[in-house]
C-alpha positions as CSV (number, residue, x, y, z in Angstrom):
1,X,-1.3,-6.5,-17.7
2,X,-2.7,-5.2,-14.3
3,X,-4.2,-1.4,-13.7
4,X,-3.6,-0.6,-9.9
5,X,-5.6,2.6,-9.1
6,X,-5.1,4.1,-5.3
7,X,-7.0,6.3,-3.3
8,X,-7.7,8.0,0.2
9,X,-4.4,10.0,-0.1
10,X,-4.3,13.2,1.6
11,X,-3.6,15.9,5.1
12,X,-3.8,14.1,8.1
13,X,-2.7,15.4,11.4
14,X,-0.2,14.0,13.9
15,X,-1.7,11.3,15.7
16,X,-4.3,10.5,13.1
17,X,-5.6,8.5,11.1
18,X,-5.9,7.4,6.9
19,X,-6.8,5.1,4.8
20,X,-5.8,4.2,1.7
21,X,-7.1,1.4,-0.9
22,X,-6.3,-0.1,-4.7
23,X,-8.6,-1.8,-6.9
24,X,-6.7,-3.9,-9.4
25,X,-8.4,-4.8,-12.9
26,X,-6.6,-6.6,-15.6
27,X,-5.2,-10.0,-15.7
28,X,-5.5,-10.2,-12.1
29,X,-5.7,-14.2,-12.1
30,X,-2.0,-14.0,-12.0
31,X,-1.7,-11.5,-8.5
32,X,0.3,-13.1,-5.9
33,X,1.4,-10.6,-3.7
34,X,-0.2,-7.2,-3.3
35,X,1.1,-4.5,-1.2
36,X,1.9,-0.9,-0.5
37,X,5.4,0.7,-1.0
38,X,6.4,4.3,-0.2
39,X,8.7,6.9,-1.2
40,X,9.5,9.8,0.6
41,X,11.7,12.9,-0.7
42,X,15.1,12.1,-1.1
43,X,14.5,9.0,0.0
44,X,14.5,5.3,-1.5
45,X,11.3,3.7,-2.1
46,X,10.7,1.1,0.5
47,X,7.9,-2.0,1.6
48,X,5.3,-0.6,4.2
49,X,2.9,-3.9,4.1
50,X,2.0,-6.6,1.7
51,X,-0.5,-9.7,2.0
52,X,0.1,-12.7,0.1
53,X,-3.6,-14.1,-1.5
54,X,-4.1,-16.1,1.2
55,X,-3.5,-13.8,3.5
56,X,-0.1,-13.8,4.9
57,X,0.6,-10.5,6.1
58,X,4.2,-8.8,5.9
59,X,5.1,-5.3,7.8
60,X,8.0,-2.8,7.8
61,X,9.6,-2.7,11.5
62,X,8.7,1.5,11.8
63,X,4.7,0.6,10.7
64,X,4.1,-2.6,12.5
65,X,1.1,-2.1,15.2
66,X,0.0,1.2,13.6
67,X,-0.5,-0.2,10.1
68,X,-3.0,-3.1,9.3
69,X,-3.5,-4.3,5.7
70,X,-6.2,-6.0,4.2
71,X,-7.4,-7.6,1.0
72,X,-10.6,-8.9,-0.5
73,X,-9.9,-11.4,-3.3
74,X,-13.0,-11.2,-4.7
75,X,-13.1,-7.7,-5.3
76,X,-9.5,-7.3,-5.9
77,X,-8.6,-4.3,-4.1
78,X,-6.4,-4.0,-1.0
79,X,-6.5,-1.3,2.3
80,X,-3.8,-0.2,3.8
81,X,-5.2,0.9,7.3
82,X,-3.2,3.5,8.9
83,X,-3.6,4.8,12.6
84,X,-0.9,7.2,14.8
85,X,0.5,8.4,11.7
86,X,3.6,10.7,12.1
87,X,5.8,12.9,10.0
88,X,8.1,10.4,9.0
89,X,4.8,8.3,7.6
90,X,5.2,11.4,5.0
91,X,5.5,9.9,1.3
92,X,4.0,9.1,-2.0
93,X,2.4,5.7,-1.4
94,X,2.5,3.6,-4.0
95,X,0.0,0.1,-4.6
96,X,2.2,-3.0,-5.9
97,X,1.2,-6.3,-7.3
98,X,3.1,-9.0,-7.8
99,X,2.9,-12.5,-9.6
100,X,3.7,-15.7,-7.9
101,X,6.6,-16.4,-9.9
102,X,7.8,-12.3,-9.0
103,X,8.4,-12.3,-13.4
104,X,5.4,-9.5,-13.4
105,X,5.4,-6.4,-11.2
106,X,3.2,-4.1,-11.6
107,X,2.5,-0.4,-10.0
108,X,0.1,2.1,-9.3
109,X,0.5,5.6,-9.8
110,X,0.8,6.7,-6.3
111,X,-0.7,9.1,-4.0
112,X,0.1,11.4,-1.6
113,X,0.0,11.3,2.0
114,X,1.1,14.2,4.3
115,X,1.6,14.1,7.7
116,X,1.7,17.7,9.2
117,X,0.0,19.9,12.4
């Protein structure tokens, strides 16, 4: 098993900036893929970002140039870097972790972010 806890969910402003990050404890020898998925009302929950572990970087077409994620193996956490955040950037953000083979997925329990003037 895997824990995945997030945080740096929050209010950010039009135009600004957040940043989010997941530390992953567990049986962590078996992470492949870690990433960030979001959920927004009404909505399905979708891939923002995810980096393989050695460091092969995936984006969603409405995030790419804005977000940046990052990882650091050794102290198994990942950052989701987000800059010119809008409205539609408004979801519960979710950490994911995957294993090589995709047979174990495993999930945070989300946080909030909130884009709004």
């Amino acid at each position: 098993q895997v824990q995945l806890v997030e945080s740096g969910g929050g209010l950010v402003q039009p135009g600004g900036s957040l940043r989010l990050s997941c530390a992953a404890s567990g049986s962590i020898f078996s992470i492949y893929f870690m990433g960030w998925y979001r959920q927004a009302p009404g909505k399905q929950r979708e891939l923002v970002a995810r980096i393989t572990s050695g460091g092969t970087r995936n984006y969603a077409d409405s995030v790419k140039g804005r977000f940046t994620i990052s990882r650091d193996n050794a102290k198994n956490t990942v950052a989701l870097q987000m800059t010119s955040l809008t409205p539609e950037d408004t979801a519960v953000y979710y950490c994911n972790a995957v294993s090589a083979t995709g047979s174990n997925n495993f999930w945070g329990q989300g946080t909030q972010v909130t884009v709004a003037s």
